[in-house]
C-alpha positions as a LaTeX table, in Angstrom:
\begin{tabular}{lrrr}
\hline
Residue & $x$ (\AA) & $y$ (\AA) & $z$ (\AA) \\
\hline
Unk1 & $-15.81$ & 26.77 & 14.72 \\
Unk2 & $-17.35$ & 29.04 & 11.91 \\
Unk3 & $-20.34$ & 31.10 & 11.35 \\
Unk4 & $-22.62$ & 31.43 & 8.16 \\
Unk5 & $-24.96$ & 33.39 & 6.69 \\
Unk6 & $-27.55$ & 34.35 & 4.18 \\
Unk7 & $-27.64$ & 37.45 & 3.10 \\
Unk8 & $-30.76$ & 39.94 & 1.68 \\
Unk9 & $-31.79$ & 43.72 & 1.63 \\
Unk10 & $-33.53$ & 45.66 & $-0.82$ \\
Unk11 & $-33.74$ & 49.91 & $-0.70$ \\
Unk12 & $-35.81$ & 51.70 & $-2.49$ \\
Unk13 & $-34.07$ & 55.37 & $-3.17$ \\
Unk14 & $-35.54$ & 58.81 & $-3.84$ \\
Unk15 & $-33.24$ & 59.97 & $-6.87$ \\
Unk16 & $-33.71$ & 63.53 & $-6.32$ \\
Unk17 & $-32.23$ & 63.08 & $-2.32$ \\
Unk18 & $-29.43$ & 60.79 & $-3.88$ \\
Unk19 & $-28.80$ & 63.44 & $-6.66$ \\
Unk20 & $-28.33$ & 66.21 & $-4.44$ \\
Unk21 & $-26.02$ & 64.07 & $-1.74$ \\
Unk22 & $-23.63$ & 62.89 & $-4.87$ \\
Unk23 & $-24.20$ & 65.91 & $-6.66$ \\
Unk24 & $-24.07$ & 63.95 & $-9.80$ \\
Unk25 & $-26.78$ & 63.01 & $-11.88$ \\
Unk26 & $-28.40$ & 59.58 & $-11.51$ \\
Unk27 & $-31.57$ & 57.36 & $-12.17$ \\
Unk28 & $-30.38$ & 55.11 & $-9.41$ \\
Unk29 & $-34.21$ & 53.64 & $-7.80$ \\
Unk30 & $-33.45$ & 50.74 & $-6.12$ \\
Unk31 & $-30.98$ & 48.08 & $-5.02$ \\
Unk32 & $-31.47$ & 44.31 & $-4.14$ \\
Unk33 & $-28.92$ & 41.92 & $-3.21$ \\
Unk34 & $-29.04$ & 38.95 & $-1.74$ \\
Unk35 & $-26.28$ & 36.29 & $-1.15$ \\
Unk36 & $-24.26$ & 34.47 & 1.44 \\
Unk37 & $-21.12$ & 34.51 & 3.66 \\
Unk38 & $-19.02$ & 31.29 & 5.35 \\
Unk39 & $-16.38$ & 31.34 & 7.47 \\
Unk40 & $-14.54$ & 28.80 & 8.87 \\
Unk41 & $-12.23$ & 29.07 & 11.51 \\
Unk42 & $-9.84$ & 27.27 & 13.54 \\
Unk43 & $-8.19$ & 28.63 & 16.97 \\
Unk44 & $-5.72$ & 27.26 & 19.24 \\
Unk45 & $-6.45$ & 28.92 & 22.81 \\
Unk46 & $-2.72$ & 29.81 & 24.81 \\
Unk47 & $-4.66$ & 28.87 & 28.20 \\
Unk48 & $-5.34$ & 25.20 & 29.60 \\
Unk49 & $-9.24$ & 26.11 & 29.45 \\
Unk50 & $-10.63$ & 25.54 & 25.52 \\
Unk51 & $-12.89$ & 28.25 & 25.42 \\
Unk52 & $-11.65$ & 31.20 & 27.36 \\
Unk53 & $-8.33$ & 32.95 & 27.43 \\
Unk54 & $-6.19$ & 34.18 & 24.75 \\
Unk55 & $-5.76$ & 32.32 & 21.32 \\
Unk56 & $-4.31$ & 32.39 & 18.18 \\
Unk57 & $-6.65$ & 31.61 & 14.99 \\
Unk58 & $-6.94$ & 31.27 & 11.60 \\
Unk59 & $-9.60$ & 31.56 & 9.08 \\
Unk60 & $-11.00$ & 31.73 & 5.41 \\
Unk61 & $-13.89$ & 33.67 & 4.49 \\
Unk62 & $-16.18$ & 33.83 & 1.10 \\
Unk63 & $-18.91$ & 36.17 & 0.46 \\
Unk64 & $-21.07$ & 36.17 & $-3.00$ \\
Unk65 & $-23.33$ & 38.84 & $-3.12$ \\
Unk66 & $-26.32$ & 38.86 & $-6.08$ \\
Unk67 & $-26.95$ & 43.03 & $-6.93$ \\
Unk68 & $-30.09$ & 43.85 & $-9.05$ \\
Unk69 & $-30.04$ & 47.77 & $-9.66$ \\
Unk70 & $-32.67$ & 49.35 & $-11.46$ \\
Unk71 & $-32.70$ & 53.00 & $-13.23$ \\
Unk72 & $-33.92$ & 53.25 & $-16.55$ \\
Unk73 & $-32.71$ & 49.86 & $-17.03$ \\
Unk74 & $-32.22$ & 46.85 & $-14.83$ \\
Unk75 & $-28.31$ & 45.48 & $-14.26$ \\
Unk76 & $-27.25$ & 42.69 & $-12.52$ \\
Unk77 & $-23.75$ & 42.34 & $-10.60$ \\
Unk78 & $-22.36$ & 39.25 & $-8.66$ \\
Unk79 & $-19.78$ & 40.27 & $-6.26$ \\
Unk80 & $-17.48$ & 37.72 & $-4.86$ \\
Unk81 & $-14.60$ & 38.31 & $-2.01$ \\
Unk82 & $-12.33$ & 35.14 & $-1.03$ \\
Unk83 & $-10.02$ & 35.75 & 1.70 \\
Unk84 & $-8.43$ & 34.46 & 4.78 \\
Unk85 & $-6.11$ & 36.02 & 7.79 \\
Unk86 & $-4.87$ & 35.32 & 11.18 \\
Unk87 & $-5.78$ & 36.49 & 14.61 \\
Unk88 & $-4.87$ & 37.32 & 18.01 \\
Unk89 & $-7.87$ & 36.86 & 20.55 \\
Unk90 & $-9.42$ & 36.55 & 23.71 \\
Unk91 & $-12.56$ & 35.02 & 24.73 \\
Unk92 & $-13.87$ & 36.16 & 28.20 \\
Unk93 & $-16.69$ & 35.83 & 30.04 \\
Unk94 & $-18.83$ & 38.77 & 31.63 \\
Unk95 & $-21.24$ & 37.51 & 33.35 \\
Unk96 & $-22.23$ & 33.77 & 34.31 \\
Unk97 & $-24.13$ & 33.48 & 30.86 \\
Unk98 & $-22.53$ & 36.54 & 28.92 \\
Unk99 & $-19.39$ & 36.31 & 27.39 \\
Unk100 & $-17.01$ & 37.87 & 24.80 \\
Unk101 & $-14.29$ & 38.07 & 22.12 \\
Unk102 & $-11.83$ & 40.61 & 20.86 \\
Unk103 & $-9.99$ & 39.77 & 17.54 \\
Unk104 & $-7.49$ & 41.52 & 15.92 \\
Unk105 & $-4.82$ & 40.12 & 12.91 \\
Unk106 & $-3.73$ & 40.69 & 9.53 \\
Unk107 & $-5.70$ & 39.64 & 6.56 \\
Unk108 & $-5.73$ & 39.13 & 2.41 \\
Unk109 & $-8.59$ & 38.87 & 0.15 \\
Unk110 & $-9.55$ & 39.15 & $-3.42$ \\
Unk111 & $-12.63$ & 41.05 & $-4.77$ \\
Unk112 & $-14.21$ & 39.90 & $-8.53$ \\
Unk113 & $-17.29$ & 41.51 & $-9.86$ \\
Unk114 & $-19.55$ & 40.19 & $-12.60$ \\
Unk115 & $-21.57$ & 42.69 & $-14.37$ \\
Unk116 & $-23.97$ & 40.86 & $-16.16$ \\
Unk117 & $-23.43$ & 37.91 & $-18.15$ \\
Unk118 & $-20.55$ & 39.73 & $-20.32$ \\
Unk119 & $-17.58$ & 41.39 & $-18.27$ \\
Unk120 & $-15.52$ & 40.71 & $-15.06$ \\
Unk121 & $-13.25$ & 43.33 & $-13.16$ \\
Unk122 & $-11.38$ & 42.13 & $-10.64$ \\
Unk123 & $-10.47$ & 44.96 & $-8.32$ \\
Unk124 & $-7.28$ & 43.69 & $-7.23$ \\
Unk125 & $-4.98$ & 41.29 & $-6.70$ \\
Unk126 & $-5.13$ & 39.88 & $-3.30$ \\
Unk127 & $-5.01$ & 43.18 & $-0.93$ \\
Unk128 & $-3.85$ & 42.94 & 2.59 \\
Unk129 & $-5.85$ & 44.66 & 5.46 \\
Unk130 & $-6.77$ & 44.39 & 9.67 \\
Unk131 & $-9.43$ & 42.19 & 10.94 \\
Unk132 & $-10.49$ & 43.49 & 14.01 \\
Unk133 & $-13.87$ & 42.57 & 15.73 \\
Unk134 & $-15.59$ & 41.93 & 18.59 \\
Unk135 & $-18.86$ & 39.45 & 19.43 \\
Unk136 & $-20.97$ & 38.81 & 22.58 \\
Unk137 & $-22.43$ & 35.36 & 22.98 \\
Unk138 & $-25.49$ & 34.10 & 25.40 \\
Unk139 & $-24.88$ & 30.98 & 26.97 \\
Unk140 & $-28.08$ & 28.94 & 27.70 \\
\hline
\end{tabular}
């Protein structure tokens, strides 16, 4: 089990709004990014019925993330966050065709950015945090 995604927005921003808000000075106009996230995951359900009931799982996750900001100049960042955790879950269902999934466990992950071709900041070592979520699913 696993999801996967591709990931794109752009905003264009009104400086003068974003000026007043941070009440700093900028010539922030717009931010694009576009990039992708994969998880895979594996769970071991504590009930008979694969599927439903309670389970343990386990996962990784990677997101890189492709940042084009333009003021008076254009920069370019790549943001990249490796991780993985455990959870506690259940899977229910609602209706016949509706169902759901609570998730909560302990996770790590490490954050590196790129800004442009010349420097790299990693923003920490690997920093421990929740994972908590929830989904609903239609069944056809």
């Amino acid at each position: 089990m696993g999801t996967a995604g591709y990931v794109r927005s752009s905003i264009e921003l009104n400086t003068s709004d974003l000026e007043s808000l941070l009440g700093v000075r900028t010539s922030l106009n717009a931010v694009d990014w576009e990039g992708f996230v994969v998880q895979p995951e594996f769970r071991f359900y504590l009930s008979e019925a694969a599927g439903k009931g309670m389970y343990l799982g386990a996962f990784a996750r990677v997101r890189s993330i492709h940042r084009i900001m333009v003021t008076n100049f254009t920069g370019h960042q790549r943001r990249t966050a490796v991780g993985g955790g455990v959870v506690l879950g259940g899977q229910f269902n609602m209706t016949e065709r509706l169902t759901g999934d609570l998730f909560i466990g302990p996770q790590l992950k490490s954050v590196t950015t790129n800004y442009g071709d010349h420097f790299a900041y990693g923003e920490g070592n690997w920093m421990p945090g929740i994972r908590f979520g929830m989904w609903m699913g239609w069944r056809w």
